[in-house]
C-alpha positions in Angstrom: 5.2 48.7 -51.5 7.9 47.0 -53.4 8.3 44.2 -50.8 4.7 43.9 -50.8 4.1 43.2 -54.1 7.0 40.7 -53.9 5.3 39.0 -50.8 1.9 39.0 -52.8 4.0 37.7 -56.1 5.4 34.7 -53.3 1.5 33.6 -52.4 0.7 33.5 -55.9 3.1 30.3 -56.6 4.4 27.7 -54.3 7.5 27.0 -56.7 8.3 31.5 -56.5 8.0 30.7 -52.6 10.4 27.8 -52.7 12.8 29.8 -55.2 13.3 32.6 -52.3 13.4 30.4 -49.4 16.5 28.7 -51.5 18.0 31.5 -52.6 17.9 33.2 -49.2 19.6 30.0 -47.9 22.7 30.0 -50.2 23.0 33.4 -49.3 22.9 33.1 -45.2 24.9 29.5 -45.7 27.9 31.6 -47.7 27.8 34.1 -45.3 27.7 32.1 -42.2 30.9 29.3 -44.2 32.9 32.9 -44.6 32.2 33.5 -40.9 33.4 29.6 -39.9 29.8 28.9 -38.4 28.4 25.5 -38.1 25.8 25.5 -41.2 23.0 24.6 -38.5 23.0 28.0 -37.0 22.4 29.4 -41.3 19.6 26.6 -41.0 18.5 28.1 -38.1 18.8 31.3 -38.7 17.2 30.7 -42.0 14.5 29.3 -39.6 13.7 32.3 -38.1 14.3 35.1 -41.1 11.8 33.5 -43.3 9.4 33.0 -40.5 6.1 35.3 -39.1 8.6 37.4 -37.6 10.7 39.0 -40.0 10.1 38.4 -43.5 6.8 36.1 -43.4 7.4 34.2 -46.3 6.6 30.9 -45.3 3.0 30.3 -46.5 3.7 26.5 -48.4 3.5 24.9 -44.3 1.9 21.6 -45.2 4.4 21.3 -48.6 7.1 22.6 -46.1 6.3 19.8 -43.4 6.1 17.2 -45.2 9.5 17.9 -46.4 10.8 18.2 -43.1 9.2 15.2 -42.6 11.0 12.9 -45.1 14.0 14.5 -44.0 13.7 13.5 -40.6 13.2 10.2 -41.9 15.7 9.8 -43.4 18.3 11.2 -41.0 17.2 8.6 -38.4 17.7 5.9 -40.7 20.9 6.8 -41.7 21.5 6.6 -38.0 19.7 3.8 -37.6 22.1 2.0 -40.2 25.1 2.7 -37.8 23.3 0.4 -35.5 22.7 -2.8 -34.5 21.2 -5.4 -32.0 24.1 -6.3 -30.2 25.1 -2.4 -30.0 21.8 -1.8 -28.7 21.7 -4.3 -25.9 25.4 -3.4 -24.6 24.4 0.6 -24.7 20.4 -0.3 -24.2 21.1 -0.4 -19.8 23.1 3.2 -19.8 20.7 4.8 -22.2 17.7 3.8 -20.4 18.9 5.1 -17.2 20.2 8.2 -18.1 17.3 9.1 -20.1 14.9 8.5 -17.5 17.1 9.9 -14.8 17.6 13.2 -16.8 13.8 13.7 -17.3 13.6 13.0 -13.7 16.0 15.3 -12.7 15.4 18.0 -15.0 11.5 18.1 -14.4 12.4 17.7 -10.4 14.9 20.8 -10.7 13.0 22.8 -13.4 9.4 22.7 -11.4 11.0 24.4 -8.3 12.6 27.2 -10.2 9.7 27.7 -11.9 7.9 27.7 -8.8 10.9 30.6 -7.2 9.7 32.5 -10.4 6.2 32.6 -9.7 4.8 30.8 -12.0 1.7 28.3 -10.5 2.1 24.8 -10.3 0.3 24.0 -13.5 2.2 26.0 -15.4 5.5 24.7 -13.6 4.6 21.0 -14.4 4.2 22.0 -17.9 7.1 24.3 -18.6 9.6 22.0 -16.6 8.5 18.7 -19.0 9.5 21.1 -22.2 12.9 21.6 -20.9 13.5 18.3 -20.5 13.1 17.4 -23.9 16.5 17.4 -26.3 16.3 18.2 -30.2 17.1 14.2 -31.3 17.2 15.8 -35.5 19.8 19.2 -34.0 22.0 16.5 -32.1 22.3 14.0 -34.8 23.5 16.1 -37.2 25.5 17.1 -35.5 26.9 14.0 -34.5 27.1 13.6 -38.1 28.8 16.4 -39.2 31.6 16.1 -36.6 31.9 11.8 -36.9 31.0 10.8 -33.8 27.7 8.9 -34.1 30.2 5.7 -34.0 31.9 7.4 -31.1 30.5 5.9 -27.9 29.3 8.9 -26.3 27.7 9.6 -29.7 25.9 6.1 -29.2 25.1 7.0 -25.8 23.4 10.1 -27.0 21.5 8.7 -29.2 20.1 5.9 -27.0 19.2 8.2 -24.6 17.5 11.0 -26.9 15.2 7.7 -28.0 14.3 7.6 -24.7 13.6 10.9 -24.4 11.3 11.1 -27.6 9.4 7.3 -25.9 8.7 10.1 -22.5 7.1 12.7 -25.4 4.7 9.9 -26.6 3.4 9.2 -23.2 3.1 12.8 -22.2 1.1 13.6 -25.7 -0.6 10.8 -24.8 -1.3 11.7 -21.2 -2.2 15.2 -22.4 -4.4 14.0 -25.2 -6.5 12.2 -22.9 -6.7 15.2 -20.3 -8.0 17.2 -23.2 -10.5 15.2 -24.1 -11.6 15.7 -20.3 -14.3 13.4 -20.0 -13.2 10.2 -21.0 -14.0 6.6 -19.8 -11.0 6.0 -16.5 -9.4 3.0 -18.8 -9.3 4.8 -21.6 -5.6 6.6 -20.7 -4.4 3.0 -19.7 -6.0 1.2 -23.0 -3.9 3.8 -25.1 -0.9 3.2 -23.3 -1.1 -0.6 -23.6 -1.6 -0.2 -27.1 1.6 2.2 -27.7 3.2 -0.5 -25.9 1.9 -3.4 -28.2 2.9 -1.3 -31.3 6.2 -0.5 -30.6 6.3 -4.4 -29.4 5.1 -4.9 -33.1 7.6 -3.4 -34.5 10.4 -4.7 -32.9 9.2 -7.8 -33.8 9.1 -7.1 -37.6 12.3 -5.4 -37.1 14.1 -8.3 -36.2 12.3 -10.9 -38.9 13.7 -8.5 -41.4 17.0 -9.1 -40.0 16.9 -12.5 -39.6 15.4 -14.0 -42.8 14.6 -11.2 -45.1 17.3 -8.0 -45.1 20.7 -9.7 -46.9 18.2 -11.9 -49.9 16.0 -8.7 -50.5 19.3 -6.2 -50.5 20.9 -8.6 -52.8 18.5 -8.1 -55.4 18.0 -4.7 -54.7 21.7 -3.3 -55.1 22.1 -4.8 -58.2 21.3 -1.2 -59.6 22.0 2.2 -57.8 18.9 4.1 -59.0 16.7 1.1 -57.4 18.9 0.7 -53.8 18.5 4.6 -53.6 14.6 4.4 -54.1 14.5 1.4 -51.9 16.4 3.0 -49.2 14.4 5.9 -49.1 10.8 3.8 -49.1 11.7 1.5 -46.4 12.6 4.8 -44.0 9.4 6.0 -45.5 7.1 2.8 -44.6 8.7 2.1 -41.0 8.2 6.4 -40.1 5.0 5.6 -41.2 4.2 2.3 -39.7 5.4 4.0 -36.2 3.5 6.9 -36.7 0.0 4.5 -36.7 1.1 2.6 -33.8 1.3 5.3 -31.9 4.9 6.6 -31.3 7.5 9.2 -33.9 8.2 8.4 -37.2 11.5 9.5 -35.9 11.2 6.3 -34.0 10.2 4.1 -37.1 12.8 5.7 -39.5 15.4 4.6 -36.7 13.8 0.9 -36.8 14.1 0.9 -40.9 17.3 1.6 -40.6 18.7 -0.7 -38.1 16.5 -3.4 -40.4 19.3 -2.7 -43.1 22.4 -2.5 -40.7 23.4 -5.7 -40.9 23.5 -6.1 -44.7 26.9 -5.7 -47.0 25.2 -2.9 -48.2 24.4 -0.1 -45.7 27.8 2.0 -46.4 26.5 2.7 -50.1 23.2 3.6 -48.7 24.7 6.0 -46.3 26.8 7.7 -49.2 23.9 8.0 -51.6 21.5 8.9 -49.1 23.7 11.7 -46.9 23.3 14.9 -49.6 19.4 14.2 -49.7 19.6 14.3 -46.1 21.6 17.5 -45.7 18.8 18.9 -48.5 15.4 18.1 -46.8 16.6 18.9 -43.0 17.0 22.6 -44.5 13.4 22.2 -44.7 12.9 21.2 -40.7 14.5 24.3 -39.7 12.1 26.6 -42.2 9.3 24.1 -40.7 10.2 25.2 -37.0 11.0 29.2 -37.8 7.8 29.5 -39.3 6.5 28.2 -35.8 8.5 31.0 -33.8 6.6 34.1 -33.3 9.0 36.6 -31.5 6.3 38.6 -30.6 4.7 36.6 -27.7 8.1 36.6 -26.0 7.1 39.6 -23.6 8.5 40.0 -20.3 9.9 36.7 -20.3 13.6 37.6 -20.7 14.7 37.6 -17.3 13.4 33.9 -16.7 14.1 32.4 -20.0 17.6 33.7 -19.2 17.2 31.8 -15.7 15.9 28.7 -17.0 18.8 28.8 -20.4 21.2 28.6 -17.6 20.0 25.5 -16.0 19.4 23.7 -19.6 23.0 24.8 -20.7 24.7 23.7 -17.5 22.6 21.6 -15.4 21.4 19.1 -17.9 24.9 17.9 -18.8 26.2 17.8 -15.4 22.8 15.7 -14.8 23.9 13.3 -17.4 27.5 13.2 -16.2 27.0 12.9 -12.6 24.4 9.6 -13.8 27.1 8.1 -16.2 30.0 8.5 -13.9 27.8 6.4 -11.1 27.7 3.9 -13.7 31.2 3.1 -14.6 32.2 5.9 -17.1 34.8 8.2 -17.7 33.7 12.1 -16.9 35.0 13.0 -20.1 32.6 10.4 -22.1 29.9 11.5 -20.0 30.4 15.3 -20.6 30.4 15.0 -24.4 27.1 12.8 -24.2 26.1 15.3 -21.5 26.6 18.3 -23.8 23.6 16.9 -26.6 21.3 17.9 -24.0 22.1 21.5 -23.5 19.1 22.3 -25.4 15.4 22.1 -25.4 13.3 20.4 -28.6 10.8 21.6 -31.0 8.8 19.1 -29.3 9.0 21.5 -26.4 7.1 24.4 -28.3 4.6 21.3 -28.9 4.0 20.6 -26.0 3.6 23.6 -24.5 1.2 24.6 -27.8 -1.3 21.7 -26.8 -1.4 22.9 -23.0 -3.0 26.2 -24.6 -5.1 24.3 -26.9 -6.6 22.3 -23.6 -6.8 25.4 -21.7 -4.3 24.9 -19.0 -1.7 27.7 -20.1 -1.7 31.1 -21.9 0.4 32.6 -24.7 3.4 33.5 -22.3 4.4 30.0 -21.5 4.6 29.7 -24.9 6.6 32.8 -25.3 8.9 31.8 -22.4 9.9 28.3 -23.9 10.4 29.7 -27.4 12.8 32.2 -25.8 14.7 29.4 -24.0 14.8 27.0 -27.5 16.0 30.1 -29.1 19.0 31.0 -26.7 19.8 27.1 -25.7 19.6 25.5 -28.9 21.9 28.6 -30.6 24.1 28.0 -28.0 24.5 24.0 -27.7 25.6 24.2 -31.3 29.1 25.8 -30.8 29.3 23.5 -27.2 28.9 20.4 -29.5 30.6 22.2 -32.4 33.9 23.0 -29.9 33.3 20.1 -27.7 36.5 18.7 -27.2 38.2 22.0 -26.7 35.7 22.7 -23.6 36.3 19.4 -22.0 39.8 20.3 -22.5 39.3 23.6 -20.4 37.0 22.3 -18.5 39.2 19.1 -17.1 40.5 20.5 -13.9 36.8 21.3 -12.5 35.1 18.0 -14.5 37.5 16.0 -12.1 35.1 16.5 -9.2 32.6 14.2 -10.9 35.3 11.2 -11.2 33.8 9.4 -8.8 36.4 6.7 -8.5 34.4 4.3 -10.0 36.5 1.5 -11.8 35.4 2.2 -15.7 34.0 -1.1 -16.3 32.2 0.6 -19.3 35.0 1.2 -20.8 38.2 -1.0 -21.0 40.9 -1.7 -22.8 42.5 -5.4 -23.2 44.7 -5.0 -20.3 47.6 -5.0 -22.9 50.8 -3.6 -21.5 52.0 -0.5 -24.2 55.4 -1.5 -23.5 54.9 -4.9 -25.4 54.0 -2.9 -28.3 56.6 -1.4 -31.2 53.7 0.4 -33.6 51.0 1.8 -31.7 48.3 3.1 -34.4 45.3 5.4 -33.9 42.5 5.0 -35.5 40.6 1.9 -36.8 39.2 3.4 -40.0 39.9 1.8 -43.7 43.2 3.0 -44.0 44.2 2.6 -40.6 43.2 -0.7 -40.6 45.0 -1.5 -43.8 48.2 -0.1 -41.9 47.6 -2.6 -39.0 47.1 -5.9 -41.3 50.3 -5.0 -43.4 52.6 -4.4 -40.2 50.9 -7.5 -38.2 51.8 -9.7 -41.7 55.2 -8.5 -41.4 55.8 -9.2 -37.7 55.5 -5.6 -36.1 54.0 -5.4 -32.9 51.1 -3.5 -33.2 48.5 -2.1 -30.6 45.5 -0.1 -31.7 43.6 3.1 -30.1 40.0 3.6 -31.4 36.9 5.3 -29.8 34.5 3.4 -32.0 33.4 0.2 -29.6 32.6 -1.6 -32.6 36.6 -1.3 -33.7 38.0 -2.4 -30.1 36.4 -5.2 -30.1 37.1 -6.0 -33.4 40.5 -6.3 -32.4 40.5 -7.0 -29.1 38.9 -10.8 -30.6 41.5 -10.6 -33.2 44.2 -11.2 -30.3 45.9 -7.4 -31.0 46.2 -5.2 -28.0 43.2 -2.5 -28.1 43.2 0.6 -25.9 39.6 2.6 -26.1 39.5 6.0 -25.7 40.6 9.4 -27.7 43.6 11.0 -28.8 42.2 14.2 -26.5 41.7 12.8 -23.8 44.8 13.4 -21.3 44.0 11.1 -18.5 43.3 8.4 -21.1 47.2 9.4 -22.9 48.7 9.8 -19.3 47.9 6.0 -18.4 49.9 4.6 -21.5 53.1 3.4 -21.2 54.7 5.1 -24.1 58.6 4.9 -23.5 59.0 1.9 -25.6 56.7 2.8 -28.6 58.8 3.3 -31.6 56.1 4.7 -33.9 53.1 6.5 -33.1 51.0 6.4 -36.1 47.6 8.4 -35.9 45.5 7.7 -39.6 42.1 9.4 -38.4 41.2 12.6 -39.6 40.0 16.1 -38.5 37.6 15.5 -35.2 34.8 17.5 -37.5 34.4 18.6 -41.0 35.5 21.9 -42.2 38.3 24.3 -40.9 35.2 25.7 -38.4 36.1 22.9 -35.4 38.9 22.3 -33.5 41.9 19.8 -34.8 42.3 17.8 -32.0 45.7 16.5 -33.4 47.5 19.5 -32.0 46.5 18.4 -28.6 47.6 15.0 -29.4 51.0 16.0 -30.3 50.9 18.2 -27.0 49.7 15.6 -24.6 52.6 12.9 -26.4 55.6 15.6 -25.8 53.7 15.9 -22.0 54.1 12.2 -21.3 57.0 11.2 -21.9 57.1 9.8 -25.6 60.5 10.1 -27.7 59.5 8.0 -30.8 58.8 8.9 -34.1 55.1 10.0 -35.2 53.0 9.6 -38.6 50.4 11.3 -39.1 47.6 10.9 -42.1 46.6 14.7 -43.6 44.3 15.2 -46.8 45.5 18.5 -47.0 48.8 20.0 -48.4 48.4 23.3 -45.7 47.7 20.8 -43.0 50.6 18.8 -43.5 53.3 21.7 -43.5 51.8 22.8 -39.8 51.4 19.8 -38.9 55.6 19.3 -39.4 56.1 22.1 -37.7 54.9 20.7 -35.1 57.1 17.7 -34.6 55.5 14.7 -36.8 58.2 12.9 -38.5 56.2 11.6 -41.6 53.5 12.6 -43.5 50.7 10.2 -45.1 48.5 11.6 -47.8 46.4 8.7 -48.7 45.2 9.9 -51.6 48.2 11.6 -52.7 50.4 8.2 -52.2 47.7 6.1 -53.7 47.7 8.2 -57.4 51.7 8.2 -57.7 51.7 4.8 -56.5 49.0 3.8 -59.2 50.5 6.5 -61.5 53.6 5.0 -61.2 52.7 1.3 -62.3 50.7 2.4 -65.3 53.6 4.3 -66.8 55.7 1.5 -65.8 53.6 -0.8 -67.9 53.2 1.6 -70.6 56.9 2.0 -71.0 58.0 -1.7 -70.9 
């Protein structure tokens, strides 16, 4: 009785309901930071708590949307300002062709086990599309949360899972005109054609906003915060919205509204003002998409949602690698771009939901795909979350799909390590500050970095550049380390949070492994990371902020004194 009458109080107010859904989120997000979980399976698991199937209390769902909405938005334009043209045509080749070969694939595969389960054709067709389809919002954050969006398997990933969302518009598209059943023959190939000329449209705005009016407009704009935050969040707001009329995702347009602003001075304060707003309304996609599960429909469908988890899990990343090794890269980029698509999309449920509205499926399609998002999307989160660690185990096995291709995609200068006294990972702000004062005093330096953007910075700027990542042992074993005095590693954790793996340990590991009898620096934010960290064999310890504030400390008394 009691929880009815709070249920009824709930319905009475939309502000009560969105008092609860918070307050129910703190709690699950404290519990699941005490338990070290990512904070997207709380979101999630939010998701599906508040949702028809346990407590019901979502009743706000267009309020609730169009929060998600915004949110979404703005995540792909925060992306979308880590981008740029030239970026996009270097990465635009891989991403188009594993994208389409994936969806191939995937549907290919997925139709005949869904025909060895008994399911009819129809149903198979439909069913195999949905688990094709990757969560582009669940893999970006979490590309985000861990740093890797500049990584180039994070790019990879996201060009790709564009591609993917482009293959949702047509299918909608495709299914929308089925639906409508009677329609003139043209009329699927006029709306195609016109999703074509739209996107066309906007690509073409895109880049007259680059060219003539982005850095005049920003300049304006930034010369106060409140406004450059309002800005921000409009233009993400007008290109989602522009895209959404011309036919394709606002998830598509909020990418385009970004990579408008990438160019400008000005994107990094955008990114910092914009990232807690972010983190705030995607809480809202994941209430948006629990209140959408209904664990009831889920039937008898255990046994081949556990079948078809498998194959999403496991045969979609080996999919992607097996396409990216043909192509010229490494097996360990291609497993950690292969590892975003180890789950299926709320697009999927979508999908699916408009086969029932046209008539072609019943309620237990539905029920099976919910029960594969539920299982693969859970799931995909620790594989991303532990990434590195699993390639790590994984190595031995993942060398079957080194196909001996030379790695044209990814090179290094050709610089011999031997030349070099200083060899420095990680291109960031400090580490770059690092390289410029030991170039000016005549070290010689080379540079590691798995940012593409960095290497090639670099690599013009005449110092020898190595791409790759301080886990990576084949990339480790094929640098010639004996004559490297100083190892000097200034990037931080691989994630945010104690949650994810420190992939320094492995670096220290993999150094000892190959020969290296220099001295090593290492750059820690934290006290209780720097006393394991000398434990472990690093000679010196950097803490930026820590040297910065005695430093500055330092002069100020010095002045004050004198």
């Amino acid at each position: 009785m009691d929880f009815e009458f709070s249920t009824e109080l709930l319905r009475q107010n939309p502000f009560y309901e969105l008092t609860a859904l918070l307050g129910i989120t703190a709690i699950v997000a404290f519990l699941g930071n005490q338990l070290r979980q990512p904070i997207i399976v709380s979101f999630i698991a939010v998701g599906v708590l508040v949702g028809p199937s346990a407590l019901d209390i979502v009743h706000s769902d267009d309020s609730i949307a169009l929060l998600a909405q915004l949110g979404i938005a703005i995540l792909l334009f925060l992306v979308g300002l880590k981008l740029d043209l030239k970026l996009i045509r270097t990465l635009g080749v891989v991403a188009v062709a594993t994208g389409l070969g994936q969806v191939f694939f995937t549907s290919l595969i997925g139709f005949g086990l869904c025909l060895l389960l008994g399911f009819d054709p129809l149903t198979s067709l439909y069913v195999a599309v949905a688990l094709t389809l990757s969560s582009t919002i669940i893999i970006v954050k979490m590309l985000t949360d861990k740093r890797e969006v500049d990584a180039l398997h994070g790019k990879i990933a996201i060009g790709f899972l564009i591609v993917q969302d482009l293959v949702v518009v047509i299918a909608m598209v495709v299914l929308s005109a089925t639906g409508i059943g009677q329609e003139e023959a043209g009329s699927l190939g006029q709306r195609l054609v016109e999703i074509a000329l739209g996107a066309g449209a906007m690509l073409i705005v895109t880049v007259l906003f680059i060219r003539y009016w982005a850095n005049p407009l920003m300049a304006v704009v930034a010369r106060s915060q409140e406004q450059l935050l309002i800005f921000a969040v409009a233009l993400a707001t007008v290109f989602a919205t522009l895209g959404h009329l011309l036919g394709f995702s606002k998830e598509l347009g909020g990418l385009l509204a970004g990579v408008a602003l990438a160019s400008t001075p000005y994107r990094e304060a955008i990114i910092s003002k914009l990232a807690s707003l972010r983190d705030f309304l995607l809480l809202f996609f994941f209430i948006a998409l629990g209140s959408q599960l209904d664990l009831s429909i889920l039937g008898t469908q255990i046994g081949p949602a556990l079948l078809l988890s498998f194959f999403v899990l496991i045969g979609n990343p080996l999919i992607v690698m097996i396409i990216m090794g043909l192509m010229g890269y490494r097996n360990r980029t291609g497993f950690l771009a292969g590892l975003t698509v180890a789950q299926i999309s709320e697009f999927s449920l979508i999908f699916i939901a408009m086969g029932i509205t046209i008539g072609h499926l019943n309620n237990d399609a539905l029920g099976l795909v919910t029960l594969v998002g539920l299982i693969t999307i859970a799931l995909s989160v620790y594989m991303i979350s532990h990434s590195h660690y699993l390639y790590e185990k994984l190595s031995p096995w993942l060398a079957w799909f080194d196909f001996k291709v030379n790695f044209t995609r990814e090179v290094s200068d050709g610089a011999e390590a031997h030349s070099i006294e200083v060899l420095v990972c990680g291109a960031g702000r400090y580490g770059s500050e690092i390289i410029e004062h030991l170039l000016a005093n005549g070290v010689k330096v080379g540079v590691i970095d798995f940012n593409p953007d960095k290497f090639d910075y670099w690599r013009k700027r005449g110092v020898p550049a190595f791409f790759g990542g301080i886990s990576d042992a084949e990339f480790i074993s094929h640098l010639s380390l004996n004559q490297v005095k100083w190892f000097v590693a200034t990037l931080p954790r691989d994630a945010l949070g104690p949650r994810y793996e420190d992939p320094r340990r492995r670096m220290l590991s993999m150094l000892k492994e190959n020969g290296f009898s220099g001295q090593i620096a290492m750059a820690v934010e934290q006290r209780n990371d720097a006393e394991r960290l000398q434990k472990l064999g690093v000679d010196t310890i950097m803490m930026p902020y820590k040297d910065a504030a005695s430093l500055s400390a330092q002069q100020i008394s010095d002045s004050v004194l004198s």
